[in-house]
C-alpha positions as CSV (number, residue, x, y, z in Angstrom):
1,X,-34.3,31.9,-3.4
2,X,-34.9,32.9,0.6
3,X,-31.9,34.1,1.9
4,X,-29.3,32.2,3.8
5,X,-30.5,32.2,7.1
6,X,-33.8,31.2,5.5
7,X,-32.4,28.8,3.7
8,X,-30.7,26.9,7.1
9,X,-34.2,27.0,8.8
10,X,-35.6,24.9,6.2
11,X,-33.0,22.0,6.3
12,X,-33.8,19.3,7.7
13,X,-31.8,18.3,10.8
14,X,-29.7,15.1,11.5
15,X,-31.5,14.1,14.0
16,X,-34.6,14.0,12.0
17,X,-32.1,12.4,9.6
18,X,-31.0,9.2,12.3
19,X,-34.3,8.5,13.1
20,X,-35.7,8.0,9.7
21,X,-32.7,6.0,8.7
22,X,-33.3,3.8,11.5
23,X,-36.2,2.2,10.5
24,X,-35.1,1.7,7.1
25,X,-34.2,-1.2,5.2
26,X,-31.1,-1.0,2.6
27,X,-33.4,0.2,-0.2
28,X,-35.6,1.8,1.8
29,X,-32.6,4.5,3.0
30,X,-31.5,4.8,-0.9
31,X,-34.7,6.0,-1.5
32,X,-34.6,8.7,1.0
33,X,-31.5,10.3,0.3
34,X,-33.1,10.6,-3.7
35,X,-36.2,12.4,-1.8
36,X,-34.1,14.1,0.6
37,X,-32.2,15.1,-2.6
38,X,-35.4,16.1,-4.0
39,X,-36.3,18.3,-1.1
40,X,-33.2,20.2,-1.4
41,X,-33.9,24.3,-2.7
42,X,-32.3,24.3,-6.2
43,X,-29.9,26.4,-7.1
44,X,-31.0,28.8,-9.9
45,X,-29.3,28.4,-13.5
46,X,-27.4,31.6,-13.0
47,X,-26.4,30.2,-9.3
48,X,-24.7,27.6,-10.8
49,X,-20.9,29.1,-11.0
50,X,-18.0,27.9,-12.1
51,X,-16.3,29.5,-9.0
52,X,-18.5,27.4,-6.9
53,X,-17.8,23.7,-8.6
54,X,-16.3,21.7,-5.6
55,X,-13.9,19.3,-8.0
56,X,-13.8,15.6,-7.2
57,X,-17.5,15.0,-7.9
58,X,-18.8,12.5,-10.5
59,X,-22.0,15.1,-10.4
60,X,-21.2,18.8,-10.5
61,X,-21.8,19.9,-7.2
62,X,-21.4,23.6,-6.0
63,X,-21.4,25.2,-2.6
64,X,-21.4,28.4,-1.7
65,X,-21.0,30.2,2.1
66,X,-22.0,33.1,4.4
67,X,-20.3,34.1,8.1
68,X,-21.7,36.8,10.2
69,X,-19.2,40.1,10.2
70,X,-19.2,40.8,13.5
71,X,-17.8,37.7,15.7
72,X,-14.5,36.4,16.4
73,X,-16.3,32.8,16.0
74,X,-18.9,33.2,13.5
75,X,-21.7,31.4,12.5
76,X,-21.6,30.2,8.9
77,X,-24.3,28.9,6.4
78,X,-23.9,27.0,3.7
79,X,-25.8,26.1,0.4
80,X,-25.0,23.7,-1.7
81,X,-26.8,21.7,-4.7
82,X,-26.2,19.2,-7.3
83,X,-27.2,17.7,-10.8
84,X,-27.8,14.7,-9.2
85,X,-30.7,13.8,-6.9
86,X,-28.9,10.9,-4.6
87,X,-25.2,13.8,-4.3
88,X,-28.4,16.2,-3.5
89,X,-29.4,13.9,-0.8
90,X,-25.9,13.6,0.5
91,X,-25.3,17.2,0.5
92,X,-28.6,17.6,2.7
93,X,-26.8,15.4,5.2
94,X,-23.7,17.5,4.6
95,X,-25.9,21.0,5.1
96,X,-28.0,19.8,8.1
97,X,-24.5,18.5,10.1
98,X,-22.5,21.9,9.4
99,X,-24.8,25.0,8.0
100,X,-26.1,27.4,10.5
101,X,-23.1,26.5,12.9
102,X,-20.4,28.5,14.4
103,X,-16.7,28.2,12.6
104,X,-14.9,26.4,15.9
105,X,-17.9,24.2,16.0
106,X,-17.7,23.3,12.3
107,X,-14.0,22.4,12.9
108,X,-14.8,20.2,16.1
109,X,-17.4,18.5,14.4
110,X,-16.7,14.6,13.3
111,X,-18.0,14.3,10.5
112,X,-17.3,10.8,10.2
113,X,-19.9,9.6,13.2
114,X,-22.5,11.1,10.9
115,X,-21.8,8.9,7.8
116,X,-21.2,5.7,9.4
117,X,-23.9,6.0,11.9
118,X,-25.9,6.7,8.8
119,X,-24.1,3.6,6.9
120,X,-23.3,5.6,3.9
121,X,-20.9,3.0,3.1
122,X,-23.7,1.5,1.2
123,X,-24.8,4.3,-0.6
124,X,-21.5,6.0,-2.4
125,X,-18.8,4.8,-3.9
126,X,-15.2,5.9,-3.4
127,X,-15.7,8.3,-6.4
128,X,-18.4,9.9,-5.2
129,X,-16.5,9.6,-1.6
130,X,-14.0,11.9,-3.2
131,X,-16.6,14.0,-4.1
132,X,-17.8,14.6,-0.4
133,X,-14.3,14.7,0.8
134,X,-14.1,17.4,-1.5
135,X,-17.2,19.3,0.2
136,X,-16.1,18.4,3.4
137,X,-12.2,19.7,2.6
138,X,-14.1,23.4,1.0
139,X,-16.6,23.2,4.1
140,X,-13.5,23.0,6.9
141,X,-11.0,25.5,4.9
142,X,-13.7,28.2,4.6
143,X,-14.2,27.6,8.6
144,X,-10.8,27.4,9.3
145,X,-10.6,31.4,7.4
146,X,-13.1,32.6,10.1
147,X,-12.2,30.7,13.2
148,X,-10.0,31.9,16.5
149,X,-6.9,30.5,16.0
150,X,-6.9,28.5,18.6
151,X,-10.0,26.4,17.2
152,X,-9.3,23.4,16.7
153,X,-8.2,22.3,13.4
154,X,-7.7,18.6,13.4
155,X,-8.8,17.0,9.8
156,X,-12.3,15.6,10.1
157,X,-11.5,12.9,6.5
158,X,-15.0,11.4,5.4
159,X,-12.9,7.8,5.9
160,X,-16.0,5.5,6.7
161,X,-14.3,2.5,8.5
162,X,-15.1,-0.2,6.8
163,X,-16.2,-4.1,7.9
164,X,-13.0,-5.8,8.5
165,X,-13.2,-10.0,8.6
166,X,-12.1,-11.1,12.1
167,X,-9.4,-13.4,12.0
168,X,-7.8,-15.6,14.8
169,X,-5.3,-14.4,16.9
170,X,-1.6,-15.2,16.8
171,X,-1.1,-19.2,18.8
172,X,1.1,-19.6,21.2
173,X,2.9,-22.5,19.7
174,X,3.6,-22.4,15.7
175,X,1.8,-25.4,14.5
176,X,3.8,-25.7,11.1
177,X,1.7,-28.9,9.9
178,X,-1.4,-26.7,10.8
179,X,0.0,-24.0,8.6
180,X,1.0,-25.9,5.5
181,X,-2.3,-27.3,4.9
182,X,-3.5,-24.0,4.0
183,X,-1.1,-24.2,0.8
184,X,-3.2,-26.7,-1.7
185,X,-0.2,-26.7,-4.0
186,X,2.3,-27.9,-1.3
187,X,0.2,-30.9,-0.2
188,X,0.2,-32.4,-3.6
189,X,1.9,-35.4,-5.0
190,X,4.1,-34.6,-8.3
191,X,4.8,-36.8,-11.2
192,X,7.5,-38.4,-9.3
193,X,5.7,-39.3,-6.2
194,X,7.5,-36.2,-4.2
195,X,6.1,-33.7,-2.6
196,X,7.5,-30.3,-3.5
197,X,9.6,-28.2,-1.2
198,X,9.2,-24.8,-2.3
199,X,12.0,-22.5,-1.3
200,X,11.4,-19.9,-3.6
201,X,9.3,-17.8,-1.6
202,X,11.5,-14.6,-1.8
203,X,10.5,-14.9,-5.9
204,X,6.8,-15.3,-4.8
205,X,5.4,-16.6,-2.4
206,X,2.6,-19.5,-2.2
207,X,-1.3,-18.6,-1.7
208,X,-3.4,-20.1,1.1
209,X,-6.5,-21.3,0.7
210,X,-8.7,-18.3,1.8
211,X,-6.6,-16.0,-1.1
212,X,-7.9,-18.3,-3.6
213,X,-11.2,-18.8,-2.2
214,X,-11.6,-14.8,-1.9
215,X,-10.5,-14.6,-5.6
216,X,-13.2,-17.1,-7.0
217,X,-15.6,-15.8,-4.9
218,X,-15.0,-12.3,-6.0
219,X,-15.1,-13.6,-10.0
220,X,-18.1,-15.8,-9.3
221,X,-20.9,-13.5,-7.2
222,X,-20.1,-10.0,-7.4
223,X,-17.3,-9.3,-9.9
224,X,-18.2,-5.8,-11.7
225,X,-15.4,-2.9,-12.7
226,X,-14.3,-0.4,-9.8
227,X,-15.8,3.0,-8.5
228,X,-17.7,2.8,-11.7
229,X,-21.5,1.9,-10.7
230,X,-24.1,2.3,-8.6
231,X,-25.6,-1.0,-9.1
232,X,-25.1,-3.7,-6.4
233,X,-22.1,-5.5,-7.7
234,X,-21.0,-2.1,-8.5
235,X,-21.0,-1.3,-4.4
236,X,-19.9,-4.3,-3.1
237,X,-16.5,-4.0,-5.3
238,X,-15.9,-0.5,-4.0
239,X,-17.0,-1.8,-0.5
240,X,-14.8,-5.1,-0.6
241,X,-11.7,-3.1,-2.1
242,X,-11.7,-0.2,0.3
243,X,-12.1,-2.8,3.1
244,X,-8.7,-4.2,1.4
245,X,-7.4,-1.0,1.5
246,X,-8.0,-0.6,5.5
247,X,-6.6,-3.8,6.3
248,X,-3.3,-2.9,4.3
249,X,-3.0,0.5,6.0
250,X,-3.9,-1.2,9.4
251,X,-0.7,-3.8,8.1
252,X,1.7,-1.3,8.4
253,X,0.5,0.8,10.5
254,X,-0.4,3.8,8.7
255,X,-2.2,7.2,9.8
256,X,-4.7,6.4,7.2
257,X,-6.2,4.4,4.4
258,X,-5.8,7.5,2.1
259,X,-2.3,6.9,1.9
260,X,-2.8,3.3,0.0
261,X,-2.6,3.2,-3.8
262,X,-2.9,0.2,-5.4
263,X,-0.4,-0.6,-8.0
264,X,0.5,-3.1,-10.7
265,X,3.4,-4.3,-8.3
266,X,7.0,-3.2,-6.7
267,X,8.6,-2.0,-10.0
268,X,5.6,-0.2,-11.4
269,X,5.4,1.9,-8.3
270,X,9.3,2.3,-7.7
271,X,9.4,3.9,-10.9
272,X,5.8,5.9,-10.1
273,X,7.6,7.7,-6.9
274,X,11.0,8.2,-9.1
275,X,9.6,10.0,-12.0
276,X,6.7,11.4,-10.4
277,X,8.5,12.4,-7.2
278,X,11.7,12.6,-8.9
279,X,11.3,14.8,-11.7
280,X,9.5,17.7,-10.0
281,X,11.9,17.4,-7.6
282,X,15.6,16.0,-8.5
283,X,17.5,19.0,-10.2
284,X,20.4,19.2,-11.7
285,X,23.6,18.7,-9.4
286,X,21.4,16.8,-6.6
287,X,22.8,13.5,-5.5
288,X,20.2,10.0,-5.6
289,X,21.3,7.8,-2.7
290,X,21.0,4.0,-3.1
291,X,23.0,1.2,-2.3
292,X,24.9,-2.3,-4.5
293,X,22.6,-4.4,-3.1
294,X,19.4,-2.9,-4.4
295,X,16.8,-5.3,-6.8
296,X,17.1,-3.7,-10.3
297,X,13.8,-2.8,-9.4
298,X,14.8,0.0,-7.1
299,X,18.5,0.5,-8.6
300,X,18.0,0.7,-12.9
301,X,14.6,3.9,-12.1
302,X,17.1,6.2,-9.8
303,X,19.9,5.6,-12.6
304,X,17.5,6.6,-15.2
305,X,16.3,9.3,-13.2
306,X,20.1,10.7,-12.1
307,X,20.7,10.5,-16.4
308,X,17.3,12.7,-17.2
309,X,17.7,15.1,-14.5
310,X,21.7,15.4,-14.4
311,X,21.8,14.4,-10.9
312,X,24.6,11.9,-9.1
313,X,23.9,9.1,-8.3
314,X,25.6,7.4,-5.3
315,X,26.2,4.5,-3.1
316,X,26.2,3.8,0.6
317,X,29.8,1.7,1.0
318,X,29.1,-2.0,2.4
319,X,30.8,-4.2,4.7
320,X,32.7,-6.9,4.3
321,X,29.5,-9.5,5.1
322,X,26.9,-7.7,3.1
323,X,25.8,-4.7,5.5
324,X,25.2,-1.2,4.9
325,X,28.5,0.7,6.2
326,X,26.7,3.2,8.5
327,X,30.4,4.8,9.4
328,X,30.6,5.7,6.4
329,X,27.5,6.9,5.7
330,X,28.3,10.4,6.2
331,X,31.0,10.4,3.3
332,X,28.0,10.2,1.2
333,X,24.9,11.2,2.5
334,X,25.3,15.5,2.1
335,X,23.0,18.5,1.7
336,X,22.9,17.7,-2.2
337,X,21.2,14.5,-1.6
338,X,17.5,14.9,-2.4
339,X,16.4,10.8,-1.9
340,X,17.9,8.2,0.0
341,X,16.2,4.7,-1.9
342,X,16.5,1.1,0.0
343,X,15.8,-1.8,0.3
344,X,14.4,-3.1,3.5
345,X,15.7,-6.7,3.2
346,X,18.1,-7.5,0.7
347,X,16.8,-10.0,-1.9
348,X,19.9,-11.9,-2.0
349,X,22.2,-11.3,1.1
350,X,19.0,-11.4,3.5
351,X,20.1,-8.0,5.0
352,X,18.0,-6.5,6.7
353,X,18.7,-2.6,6.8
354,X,18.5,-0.1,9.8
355,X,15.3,1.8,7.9
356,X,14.5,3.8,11.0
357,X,18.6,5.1,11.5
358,X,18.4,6.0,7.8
359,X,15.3,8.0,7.6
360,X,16.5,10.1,10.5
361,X,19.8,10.2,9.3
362,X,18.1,11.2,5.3
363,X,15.9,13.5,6.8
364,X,18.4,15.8,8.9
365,X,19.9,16.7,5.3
366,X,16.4,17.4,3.7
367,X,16.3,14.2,2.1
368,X,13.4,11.9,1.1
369,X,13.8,7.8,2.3
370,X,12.0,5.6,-0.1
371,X,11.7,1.7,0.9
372,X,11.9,-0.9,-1.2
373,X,9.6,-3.4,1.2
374,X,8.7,-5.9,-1.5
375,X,11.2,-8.6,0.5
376,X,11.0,-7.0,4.6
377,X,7.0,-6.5,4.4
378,X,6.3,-10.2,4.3
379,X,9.0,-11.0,7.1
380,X,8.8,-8.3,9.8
381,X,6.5,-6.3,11.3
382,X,6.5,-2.7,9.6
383,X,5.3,0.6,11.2
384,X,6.1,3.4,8.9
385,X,4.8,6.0,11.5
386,X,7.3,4.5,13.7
387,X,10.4,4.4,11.4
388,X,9.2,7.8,9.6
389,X,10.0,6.3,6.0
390,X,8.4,8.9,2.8
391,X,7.6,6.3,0.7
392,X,6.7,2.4,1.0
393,X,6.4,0.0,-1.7
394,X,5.5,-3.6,-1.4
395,X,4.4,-6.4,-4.1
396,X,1.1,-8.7,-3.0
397,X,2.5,-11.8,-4.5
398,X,5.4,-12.1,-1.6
399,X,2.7,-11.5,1.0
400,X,1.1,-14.9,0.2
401,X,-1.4,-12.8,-1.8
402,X,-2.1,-12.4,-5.9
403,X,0.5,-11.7,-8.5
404,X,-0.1,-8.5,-10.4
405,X,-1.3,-5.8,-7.4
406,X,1.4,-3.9,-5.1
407,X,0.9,-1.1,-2.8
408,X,2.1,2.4,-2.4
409,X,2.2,3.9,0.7
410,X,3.5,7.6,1.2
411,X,3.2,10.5,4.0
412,X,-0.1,12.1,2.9
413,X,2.6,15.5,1.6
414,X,4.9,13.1,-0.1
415,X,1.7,12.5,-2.3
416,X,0.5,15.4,-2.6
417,X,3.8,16.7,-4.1
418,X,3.9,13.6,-6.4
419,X,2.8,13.9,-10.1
420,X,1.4,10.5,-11.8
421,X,2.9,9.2,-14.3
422,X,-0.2,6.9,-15.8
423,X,-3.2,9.5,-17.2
424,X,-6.6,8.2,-18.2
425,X,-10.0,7.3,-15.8
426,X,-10.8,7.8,-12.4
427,X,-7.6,9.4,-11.9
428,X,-9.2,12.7,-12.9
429,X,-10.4,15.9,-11.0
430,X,-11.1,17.8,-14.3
431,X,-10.3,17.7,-18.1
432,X,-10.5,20.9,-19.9
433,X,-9.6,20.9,-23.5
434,X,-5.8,22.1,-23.3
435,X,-5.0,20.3,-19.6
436,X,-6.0,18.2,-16.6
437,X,-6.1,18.8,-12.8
438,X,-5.8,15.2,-10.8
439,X,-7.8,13.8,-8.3
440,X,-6.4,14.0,-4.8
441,X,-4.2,10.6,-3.2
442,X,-4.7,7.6,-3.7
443,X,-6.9,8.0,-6.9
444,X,-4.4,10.3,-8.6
445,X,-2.7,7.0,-8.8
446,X,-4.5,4.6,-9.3
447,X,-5.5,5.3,-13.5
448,X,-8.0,3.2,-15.6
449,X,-8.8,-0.2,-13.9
450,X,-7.5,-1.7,-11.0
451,X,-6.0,-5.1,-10.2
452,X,-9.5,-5.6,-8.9
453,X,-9.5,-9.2,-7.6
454,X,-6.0,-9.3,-6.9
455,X,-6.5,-6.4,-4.1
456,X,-9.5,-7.9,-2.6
457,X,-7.1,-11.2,-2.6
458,X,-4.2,-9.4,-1.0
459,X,-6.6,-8.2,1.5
460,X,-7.6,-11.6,2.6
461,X,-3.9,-12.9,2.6
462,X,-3.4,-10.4,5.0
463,X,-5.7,-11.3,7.0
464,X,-4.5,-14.6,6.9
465,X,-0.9,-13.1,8.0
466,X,-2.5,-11.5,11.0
467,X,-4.2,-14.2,11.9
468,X,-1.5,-16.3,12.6
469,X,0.5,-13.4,13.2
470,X,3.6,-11.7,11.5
471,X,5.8,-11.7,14.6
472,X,5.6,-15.7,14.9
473,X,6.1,-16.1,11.6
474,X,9.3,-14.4,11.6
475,X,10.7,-16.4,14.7
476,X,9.5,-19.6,12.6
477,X,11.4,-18.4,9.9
478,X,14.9,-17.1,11.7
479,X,14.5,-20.7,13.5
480,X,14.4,-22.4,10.1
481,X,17.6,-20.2,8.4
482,X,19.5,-20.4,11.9
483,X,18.9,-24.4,11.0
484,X,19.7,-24.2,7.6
485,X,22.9,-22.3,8.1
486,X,24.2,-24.4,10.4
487,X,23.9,-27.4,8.1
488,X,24.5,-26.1,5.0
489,X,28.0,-24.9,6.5
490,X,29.4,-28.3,7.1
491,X,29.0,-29.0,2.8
492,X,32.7,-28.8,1.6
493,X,33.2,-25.5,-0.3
494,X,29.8,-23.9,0.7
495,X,30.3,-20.3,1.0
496,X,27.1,-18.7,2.3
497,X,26.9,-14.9,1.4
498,X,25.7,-12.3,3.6
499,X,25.9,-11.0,7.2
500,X,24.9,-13.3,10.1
501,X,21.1,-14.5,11.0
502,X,20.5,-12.0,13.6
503,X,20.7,-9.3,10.8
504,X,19.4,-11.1,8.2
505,X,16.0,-12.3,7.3
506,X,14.9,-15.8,5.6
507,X,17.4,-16.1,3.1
508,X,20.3,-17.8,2.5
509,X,21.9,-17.6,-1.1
510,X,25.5,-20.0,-1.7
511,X,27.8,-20.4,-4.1
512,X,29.9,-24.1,-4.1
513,X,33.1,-24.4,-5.3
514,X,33.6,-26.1,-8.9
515,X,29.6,-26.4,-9.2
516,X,27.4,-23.9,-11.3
517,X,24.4,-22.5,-9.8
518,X,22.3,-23.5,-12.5
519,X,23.8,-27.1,-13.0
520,X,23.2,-27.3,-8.9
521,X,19.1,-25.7,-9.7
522,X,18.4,-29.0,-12.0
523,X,19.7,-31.2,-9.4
524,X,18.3,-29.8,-6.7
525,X,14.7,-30.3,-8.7
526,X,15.6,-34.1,-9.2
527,X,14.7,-34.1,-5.3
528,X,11.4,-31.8,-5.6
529,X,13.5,-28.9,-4.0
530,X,12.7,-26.0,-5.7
531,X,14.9,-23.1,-5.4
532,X,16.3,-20.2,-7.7
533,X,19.4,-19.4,-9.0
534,X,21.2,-16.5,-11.1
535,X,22.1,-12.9,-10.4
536,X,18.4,-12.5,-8.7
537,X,18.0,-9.5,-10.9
538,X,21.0,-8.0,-8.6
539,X,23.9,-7.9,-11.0
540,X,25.8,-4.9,-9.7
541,X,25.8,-7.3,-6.1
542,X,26.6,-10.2,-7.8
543,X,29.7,-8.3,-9.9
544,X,30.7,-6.7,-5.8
545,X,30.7,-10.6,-4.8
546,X,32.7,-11.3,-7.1
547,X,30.4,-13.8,-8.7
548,X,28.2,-14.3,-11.5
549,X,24.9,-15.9,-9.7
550,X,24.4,-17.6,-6.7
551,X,22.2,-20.2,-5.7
552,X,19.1,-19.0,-3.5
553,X,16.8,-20.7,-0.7
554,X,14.3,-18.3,0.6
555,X,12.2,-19.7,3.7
556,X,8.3,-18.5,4.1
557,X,5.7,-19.2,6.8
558,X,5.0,-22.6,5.3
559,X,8.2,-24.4,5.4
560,X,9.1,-26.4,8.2
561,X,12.3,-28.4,9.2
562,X,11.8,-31.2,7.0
563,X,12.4,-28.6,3.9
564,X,15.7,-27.6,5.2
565,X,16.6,-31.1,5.7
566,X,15.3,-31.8,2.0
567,X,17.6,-28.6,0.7
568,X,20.8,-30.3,2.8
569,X,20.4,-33.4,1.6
570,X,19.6,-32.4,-1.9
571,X,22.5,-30.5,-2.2
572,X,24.8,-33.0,-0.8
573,X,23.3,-35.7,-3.6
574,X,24.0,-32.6,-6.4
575,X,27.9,-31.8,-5.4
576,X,28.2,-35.8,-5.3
577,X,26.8,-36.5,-8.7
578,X,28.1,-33.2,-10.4
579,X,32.0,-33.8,-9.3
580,X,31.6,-37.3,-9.7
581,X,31.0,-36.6,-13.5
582,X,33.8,-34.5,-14.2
């Protein structure tokens, strides 16, 4: 093997690279990178260390280094090789943007021009996108050993930004007829001759058209398992769920698509981030922070967790009309609190809670702030840079998307620091016979196969959201429960539970005198309104209300002011005939 300088001198350059892609047709460029890989100087058996394996790789792949000994900023080469001839034609792109350069120039470099003006994309999947991160992560750290310290340092992520669909921009005016006919099932005639009026919405919502569309389309043309193959549909999957994964990290704002796991759904990943946050974390004598009004979703995991682990758990008091006390919160937010755990919206009072107060407030005592978004992500616009929240979990099938995916979001040291909780396939840096290391975030948790179609559906209903925008949809929707408030206040031993509509979102949940929720729920049906009724899986609420269910109407971006009408009406017609039978 020619030594390392040598060895620089016969890479070929990126330029060279660009203009041989250019001219290239998809295949056409595959074909290179296998030549280019074949090109590459081999690394001799006895090369091939185990100190040198980058982990993350499908392939093995090892890379070694050399920086002068002389300079302040010195110039580094690299080699590198693989088992496989297309990682061997990646790494030559690798080699050619960053061997033979100086350490401050390797850590300015932008890696990420290089692969999407090459359109990589096409060429590797998100496993073997690991892989290069990998590369790229040993690359910058063993530049970041030799440069000045004031070079800078900024990550340099091989994140290839991916196609997003373009969708319409918010309207002026909320056409409400224009938006219902998106939802097939709401335009129907039932058995009766009625058409429904769904106010269930906060249980899950409806899917438009295009969700349903996306779905088939994904089953019918180019359905094939995830970051598994090279083959075509292979690609596209990887391509159409990473383009998912964008849109969702776009959604709410976060740094970067590397913080979005895909999940099974709100309680799956509630209970990911409490025992695989929690246990490595929560010690014996810490305090767990939640509050009464929590979905037994993000109130039965912290209990467990406080039981395992020893710990405390406590609530933040409440006021009179459903809102977090924040006087208060000081009696019970200390120095032993290691995670504060909300919700953003209550699923039964409509509450909506002051996230960005409590994070600040959580995070001057050293606590973590998990969110509980499965009700506010589909109602209000969320920015977790913004309101600085640890962890955010939301469910697909309330964000007019699929039932069965949900999304975890966390700070990218949050999951770093968090241990999974699921073991088995693509979640793996390395097996060894007696233990495991884990892939880095979001494949650590994201084991064996994904909810596949139901994250490329959640990423087209959120482009649907966007497109007629989140912000008017929430004015529609505070219109509609300002409405419904109003009216459903006049009904003779109504009581309507929860804080006024300026801190609440589109919720209403009642309770009438001398009627049972349940008896009021098959009613209510008679007249094609469709609501829920019970504890709403919020039975410590329910027992602070003094009640033992309520009856719930939960407003969404299809209703209009026809459906509240319906809901009034209906409920008038139930009290009528229920007390008239007594």
């Amino acid at each position: 093997m020619a030594d390392l300088a040598t060895y620089t001198q016969m890479l070929i350059t990126t330029e060279e690279i660009f203009e041989e892609f250019e001219d290239l047709d998809t295949r056409d460029q595959s074909q290179y990178l296998l030549e280019l890989g074949y090109d590459l100087p081999r690394f001799a058996l006895e090369e091939q260390r185990e100190c040198d394996l980058v982990h993350g790789c499908q392939s093995q792949v090892w890379l070694t280094a050399r920086a002068e000994e002389t300079s302040s900023d010195p110039v580094i080469e690299f080699r590198a090789d693989s088992d496989a001839e297309i990682v061997r034609g990646l790494i030559t792109v690798l080699l050619a943007s960053y061997s033979g350069k100086t350490a401050s120039e390797i850590l300015r470099l932008p890696i990420i021009d290089v692969f999407t003006r090459l359109q990589l994309k096409q060429y590797i999947s998100p496993q073997r996108h690991n892989g290069l991160q990998g590369m790229v992560d040993r690359i910058r750290e063993i530049a970041r050993r030799h440069a000045p310290c004031t070079a800078y340092t900024e990550p340099s992520p091989v994140q290839v930004q991916l196609h997003t669909d373009t969708v319409a921009q918010p309207a002026t005016v909320y056409d409400t007829l224009a938006v219902r006919r998106h939802f097939p099932v709401l335009n129907q005639l039932l058995d009766d001759g009625l058409t429904p009026v769904f106010l269930d919405s906060g249980a899950s919502a409806q899917k438009p058209q295009v969700v349903i569309d996306k779905e088939r389309e994904v089953e019918e043309q180019y359905f094939a398992n995830a970051y598994r193959g090279r083959y075509r549909f292979g690609a596209r999957i990887d391509e159409e769920l990473e383009n998912a994964r964008q849109k969702i990290a776009t959604f709410i704002s976060a740094e970067s698509s590397r913080q979005i796991a895909f999940t099974s759904g709100t309680t799956a990943t509630i209970n990911a981030v409490a025992f695989g946050w929690g246990n490595a974390h929560v010690e014996e004598g810490d305090e767990i922070l939640i509050t009464e009004m929590e979905h037994h979703a993000n109130f039965v995991p912290w209990q467990q967790l406080a039981l395992q682990r020893n710990a405390t758990l406590r609530f933040i008091p409440m006021t009179n009309d459903g809102r977090l006390d924040m006087n208060r919160l000081d009696d019970v937010l200390t120095k032993k609190t290691k995670v504060l755990s909300v919700c953003g919206m209550s699923n039964v009072l409509g509450t909506v809670n002051p996230i960005t107060e409590l994070a600040a407030r959580a995070h001057d005592v050293g606590a973590i702030i998990v969110v509980d978004g499965a009700q506010s992500v589909p109602h209000q616009v969320t920015n977790v840079v913004a309101d600085d929240v640890d962890f955010l979990i939301f469910s697909g099938h309330k964000l007019y998307g699929p039932t069965g995916v949900g999304i975890l979001y966390g700070k990218a040291d949050r999951l770093e620091e968090t241990d999974p909780i699921l073991f088995g396939g693509h979640m793996i840096d390395r097996v060894y016979r007696d233990h495991s290391t884990w892939a880095a975030p979001p494949a650590r948790f994201e084991a064996g196969t994904l909810p596949i179609v139901q994250a490329i559906g959640l990423g087209a209903a959120v482009d649907w959201v966007t497109g007629i925008g989140l912000a008017s949809i929430h004015e529609h929707e505070q219109r509609l429960l300002q409405t419904a408030t109003e009216q459903l206040q006049r009904i003779p031993g109504l009581t309507i539970f929860g804080p006024s509509v300026d801190r609440k979102g589109a919720i209403i949940s009642f309770r009438i005198d001398d009627v049972h929720p349940e008896d009021l729920a098959i009613m209510l049906d008679r007249r094609a309104v469709l609501t829920r009724h019970g504890h709403h899986c919020a039975m410590p609420l329910h027992d602070l209300l003094g009640v033992s269910g309520t009856t719930r109407a939960s407003f969404a971006a299809y209703n209009t002011k026809d459906d509240v009408t319906a809901l009034v009406s209906a409920v008038e017609y139930a009290c009528d005939e229920l007390k008239r039978r007594r």
